[in-house]
N, C-alpha and C positions, 0 to 999 in steps of 0.2 A: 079151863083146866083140861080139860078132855083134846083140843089142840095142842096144848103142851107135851101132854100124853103121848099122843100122836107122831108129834116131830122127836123128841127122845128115841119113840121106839122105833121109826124110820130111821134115826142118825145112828142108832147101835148095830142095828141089823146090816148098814152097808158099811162099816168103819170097815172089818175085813177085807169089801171089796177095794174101798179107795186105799188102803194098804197096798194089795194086789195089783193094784191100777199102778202105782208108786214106784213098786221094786221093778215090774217090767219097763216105764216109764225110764228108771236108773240104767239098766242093763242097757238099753236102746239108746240112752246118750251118752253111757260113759260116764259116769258120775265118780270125780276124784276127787283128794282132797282140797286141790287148790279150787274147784267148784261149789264145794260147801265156802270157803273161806270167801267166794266172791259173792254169793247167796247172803252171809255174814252181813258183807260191807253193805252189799244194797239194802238190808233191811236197816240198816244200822242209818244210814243216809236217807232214808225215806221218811222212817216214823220217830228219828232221835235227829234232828236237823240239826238240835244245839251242840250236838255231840261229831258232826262234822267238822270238817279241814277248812280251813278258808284261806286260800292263797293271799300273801298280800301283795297287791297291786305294785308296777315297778314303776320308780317315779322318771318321768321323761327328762333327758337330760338336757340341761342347758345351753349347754353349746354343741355345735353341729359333731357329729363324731367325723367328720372328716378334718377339726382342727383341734380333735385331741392326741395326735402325735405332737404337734404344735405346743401343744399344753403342757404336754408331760416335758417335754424337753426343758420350755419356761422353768417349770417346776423345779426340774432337777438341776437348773445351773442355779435357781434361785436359794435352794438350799448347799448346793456346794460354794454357795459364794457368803452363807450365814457361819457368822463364828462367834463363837463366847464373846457376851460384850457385858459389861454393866447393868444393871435394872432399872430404868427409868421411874422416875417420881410421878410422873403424869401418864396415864395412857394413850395412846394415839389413835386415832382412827385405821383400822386394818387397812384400808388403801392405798392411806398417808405413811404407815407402817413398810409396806410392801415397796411403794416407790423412792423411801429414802433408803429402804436397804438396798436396793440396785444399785444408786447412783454412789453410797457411801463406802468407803474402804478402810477398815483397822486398820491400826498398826501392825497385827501380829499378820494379817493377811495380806500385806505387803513386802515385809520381810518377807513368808512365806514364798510369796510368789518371786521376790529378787532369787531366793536360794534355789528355788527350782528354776531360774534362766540361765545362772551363770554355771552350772555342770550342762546345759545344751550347750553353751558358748564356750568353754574347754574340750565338749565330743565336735566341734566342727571344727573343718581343715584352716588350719591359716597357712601364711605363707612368711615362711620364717625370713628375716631380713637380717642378712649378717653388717656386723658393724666391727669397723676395725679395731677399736678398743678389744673387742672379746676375741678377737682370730688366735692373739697368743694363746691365750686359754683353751678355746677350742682347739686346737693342734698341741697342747699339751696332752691332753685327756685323748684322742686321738693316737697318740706315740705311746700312752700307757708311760709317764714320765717316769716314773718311782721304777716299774717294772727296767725300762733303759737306763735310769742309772743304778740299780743291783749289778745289770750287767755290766756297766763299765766300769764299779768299783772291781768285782770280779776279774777283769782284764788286763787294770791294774796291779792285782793282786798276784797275776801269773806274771805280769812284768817285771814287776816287785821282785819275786823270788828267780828268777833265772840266773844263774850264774854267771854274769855279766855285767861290767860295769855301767854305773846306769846313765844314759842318754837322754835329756830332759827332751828336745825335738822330738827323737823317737816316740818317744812316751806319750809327749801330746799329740802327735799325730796318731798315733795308735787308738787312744783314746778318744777322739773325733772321730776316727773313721770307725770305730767301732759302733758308738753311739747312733750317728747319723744309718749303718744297717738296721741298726735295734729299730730305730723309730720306722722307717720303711718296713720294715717286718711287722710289725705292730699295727699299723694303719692297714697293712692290704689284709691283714687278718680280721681287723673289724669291718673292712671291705665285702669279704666273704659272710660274715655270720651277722648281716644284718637280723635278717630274717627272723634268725633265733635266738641273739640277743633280745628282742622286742616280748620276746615270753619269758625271762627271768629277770627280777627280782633286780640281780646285782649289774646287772649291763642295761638295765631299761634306759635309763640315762647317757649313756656314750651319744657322743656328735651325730653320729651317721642315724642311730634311731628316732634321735628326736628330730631330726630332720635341722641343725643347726649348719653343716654345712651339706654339701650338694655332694654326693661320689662320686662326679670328675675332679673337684676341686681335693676329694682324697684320695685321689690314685695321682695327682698330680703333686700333691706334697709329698705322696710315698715314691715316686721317682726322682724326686730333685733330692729327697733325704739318700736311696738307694744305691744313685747315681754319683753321686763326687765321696759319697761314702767307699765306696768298692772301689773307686780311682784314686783314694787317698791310701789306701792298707796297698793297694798293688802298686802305685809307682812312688809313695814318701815312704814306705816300710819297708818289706819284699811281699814277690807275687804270690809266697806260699801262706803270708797271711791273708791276702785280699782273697785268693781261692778260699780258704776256709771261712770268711766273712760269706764270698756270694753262693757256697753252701750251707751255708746256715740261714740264711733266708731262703735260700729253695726249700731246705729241711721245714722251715718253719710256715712256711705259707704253703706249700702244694700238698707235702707229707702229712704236718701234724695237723693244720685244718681241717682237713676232709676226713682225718682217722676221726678225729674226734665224735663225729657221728657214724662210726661203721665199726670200731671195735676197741677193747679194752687197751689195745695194743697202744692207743697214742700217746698212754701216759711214758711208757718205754723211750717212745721217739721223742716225746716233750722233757725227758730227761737229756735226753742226748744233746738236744737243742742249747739244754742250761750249760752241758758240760763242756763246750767248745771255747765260747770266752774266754776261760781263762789258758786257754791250749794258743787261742791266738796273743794272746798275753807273753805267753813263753815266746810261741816262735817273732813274737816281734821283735823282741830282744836278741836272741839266739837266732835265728834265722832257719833252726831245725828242728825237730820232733827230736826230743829225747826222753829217757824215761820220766822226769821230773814234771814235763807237759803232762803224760800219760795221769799220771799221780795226780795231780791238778784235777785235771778234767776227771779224775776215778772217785777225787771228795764232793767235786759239786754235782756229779750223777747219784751218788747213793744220799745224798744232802736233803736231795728233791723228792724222794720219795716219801719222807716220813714230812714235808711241809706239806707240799701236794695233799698228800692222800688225808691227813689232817684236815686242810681248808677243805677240801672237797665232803667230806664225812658229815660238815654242817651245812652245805649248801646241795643234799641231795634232793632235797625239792626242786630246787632250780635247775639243777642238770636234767633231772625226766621231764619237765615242765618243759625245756628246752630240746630236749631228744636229744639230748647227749649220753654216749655210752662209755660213762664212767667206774672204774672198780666200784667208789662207793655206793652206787647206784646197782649194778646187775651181780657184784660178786664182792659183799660187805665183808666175808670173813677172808678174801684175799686181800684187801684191800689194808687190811690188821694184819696180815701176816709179813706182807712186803713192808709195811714200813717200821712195824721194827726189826725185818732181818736188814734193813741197810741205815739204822740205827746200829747195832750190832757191828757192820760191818767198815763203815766209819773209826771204829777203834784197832780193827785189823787195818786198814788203810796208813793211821796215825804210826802203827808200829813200823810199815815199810816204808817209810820215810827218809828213817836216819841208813836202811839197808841200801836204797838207791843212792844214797851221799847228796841226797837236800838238805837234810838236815840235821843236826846233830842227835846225839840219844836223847839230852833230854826234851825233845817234844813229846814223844810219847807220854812220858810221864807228866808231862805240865799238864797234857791235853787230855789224860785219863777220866779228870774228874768228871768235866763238862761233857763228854762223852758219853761216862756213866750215865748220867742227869739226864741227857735226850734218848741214854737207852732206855730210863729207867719207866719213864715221861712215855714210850714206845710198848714197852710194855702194860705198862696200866690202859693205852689207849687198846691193846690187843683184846686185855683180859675184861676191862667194864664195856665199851663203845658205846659211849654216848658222848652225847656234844660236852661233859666237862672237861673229860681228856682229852678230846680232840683239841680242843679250844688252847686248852696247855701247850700238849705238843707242837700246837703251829705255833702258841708267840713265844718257846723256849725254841724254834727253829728260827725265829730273826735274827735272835741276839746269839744265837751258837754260831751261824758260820760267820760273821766280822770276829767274835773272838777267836774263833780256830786258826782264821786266816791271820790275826794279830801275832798269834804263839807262835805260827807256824813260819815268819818272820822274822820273829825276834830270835827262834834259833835253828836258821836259816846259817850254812856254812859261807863263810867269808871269800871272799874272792882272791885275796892273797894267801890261802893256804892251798887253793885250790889250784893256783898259778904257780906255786913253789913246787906243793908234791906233780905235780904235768910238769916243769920243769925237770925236777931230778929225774923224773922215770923217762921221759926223753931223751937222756942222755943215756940209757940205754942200762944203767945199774938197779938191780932188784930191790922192790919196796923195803927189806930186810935190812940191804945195805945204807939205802935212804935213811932209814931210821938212826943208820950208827951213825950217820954222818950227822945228823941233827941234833942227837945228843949231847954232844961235845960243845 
């Protein structure tokens, strides 16, 4: 007891000092919180072992890690090569498993893989093989046929109406040589805009893009078409319509191509282009420009704007897609404005008609109604613009100019009044007098 005594009253009396001993102790090492907290762990790991961490062991792996790139590859074609199949009734052994799915192929994964070879085999180059059965065709689409014959209906149509009795040679030879320009015109233009046909829509298909035939073999049909074309209007017609044939192919291949991509302007010149056929029309008949040409060529210039600018309004994707600078495209509300002012103006056209002495009074009025119809058609397209009116406007512009040209025809003045009244005033007596004489 008295030991006990002893070490109590020794351990009270120096607690203070090892206190003492403690706080200088702390000062002298810096004693912070993350050093208590380490103090913590070690007592905690010392005298509570079960209350330790015990990492677990990592297990050595199978195969060498220099054929686990090897492995993973395996792996991952082995699972891209697995696809939905049925459930089997018996299980297999995972080995026997793994090596019939390598060697086996579904159905769905066979198709699969046919559908993804044959768009590589449509992206790779072939080499197109022409065959004479298709040439017609190809060189049809080529000349833009449909497009060549508008024009030499058109041509017709001024031959048609000239004051002159009619010459069936003339006429076919007019219209040969007319044609065979058209399609020369036609080919050296799809000549030119390969390039940018291949970006839209509505020309991805022409000859020259898909590579059906070779661009010498279409500069060489647009010269054999160009060439006895231009020497047929100049020496079976007269020179003054073959000139106006082989400027209407300069017009259309030098001028209207290249505007096409540089300003709004080209629709103006690709008007001008429309409006010459039937000008050579007249003069192949007549052998001169008079004002009933002029007339001619004034309906099928204001004709063109309100189909034009129509068809274009729905294909403005294609034009910017293409880098053409089209009204519908950079300037949509002129684009609406011009073609119903020469819808509009088409009716002013139809009234000077019977004033030039082409035709008599009642065309205008025959022709008022249909007139109205594509003003009215020009208007809607001005005031909604969207592709419903557009749409209108262009397929009430196919069937409006054959029947304008129809009316415009049928009352077309006669060639023997016009031979009688030149007659009497010839002879030198006043229309006034003429008239009393005819009376009677």
């Amino acid at each position: 007891g008295l030991f006990v005594w002893r070490l109590k009253g020794t351990g009270t009396r120096h607690i203070p000092c090892h206190f003492v001993h403690l706080c200088r102790a702390a000062n002298d090492r810096l004693i912070t919180f993350q050093y208590f907290n380490f103090l913590k762990r070690m007592y905690v790991t010392q005298y509570n072992k079960d209350l330790s961490q015990r990492a677990k062991p990592k297990s050595d792996p199978v195969v060498s890690p220099f054929h686990e790139p090897q492995q993973l590859d395996q792996e991952k074609r082995v699972l891209h090569k697995i696809s939905p199949v049925a459930p089997v009734h018996q299980p297999w052994p995972e080995t026997s498993r793994r090596s019939e799915m390598r060697g086996v192929k579904t159905p769905a994964e066979t198709e699969a893989s046919a559908a993804r070879a044959e768009p590589r085999e449509d992206r790779q180059w072939k080499e197109m093989k022409l065959r004479l059965d298709e040439l017609p065709g190809i060189l049809a689409r080529l000349s833009k046929i449909k497009l060549t014959a508008l024009v030499v209906s058109t041509t017709s149509a001024g031959f048609a109406m000239a004051p002159v009795p009619f010459d069936l040679p003339c006429f076919l030879l007019a219209s040969l040589g007319t044609g065979l320009a058209s399609c020369a015109a036609n080919s050296i233009n799809q000549f030119f805009e390969v390039p940018f046909d291949s970006n839209m829509n509505r020309t991805k298909n022409r000859p020259l893009v898909r590579g059906q035939i070779s661009p010498l073999l279409a500069v060489c049909f647009a010269a054999s078409c160009g060439v006895p074309g231009i020497a047929l209007l100049t020496l079976g017609v007269n020179p003054l319509t073959g000139a106006l044939g082989a400027f209407n192919i300069f017009l259309y291949t030098c001028c209207y191509t290249p505007m096409k991509r540089l300003s709004i302007a080209n629709t103006w010149v690709g008007a001008l282009v429309g409006a010459i056929p039937p000008v050579m029309g007249w003069t192949a008949a007549t052998g001169s420009l008079d004002a009933g040409a002029l007339l001619l060529g004034g309906i099928l210039y204001s004709w063109q704007f309100p189909h034009f600018n129509a068809l274009s309004w729905g294909l403005r994707e294609d034009y910017s897609r293409g880098g053409y600078c089209m009204m519908s495209v950079t300037h949509p509300g002129l684009c609406r404005r011009v073609a119903l002012r020469h819808c509009l103006a088409l009716i002013g056209l139809s009234a000077v008609a019977p004033v030039l002495d082409v035709t008599t009074w009642t065309f205008p009025i025959i022709s008022l109604p249909i007139n109205l119809y594509i003003s009215y058609l020009g208007f809607r397209f001005y005031r909604d613009a969207d592709r419903s009116s557009s749409r209108k406007l262009f397929f009430c512009s196919l069937w409006h100019l054959p029947m304008l040209l129809l009316v415009m025809f049928t009352c077309k003045k006669s060639v023997l009044d016009k031979e009688d009244k030149g007659d009497l005033l010839g002879k030198g007596e006043s229309p006034g007098r003429a008239m009393e004489i005819r009376l009677p």
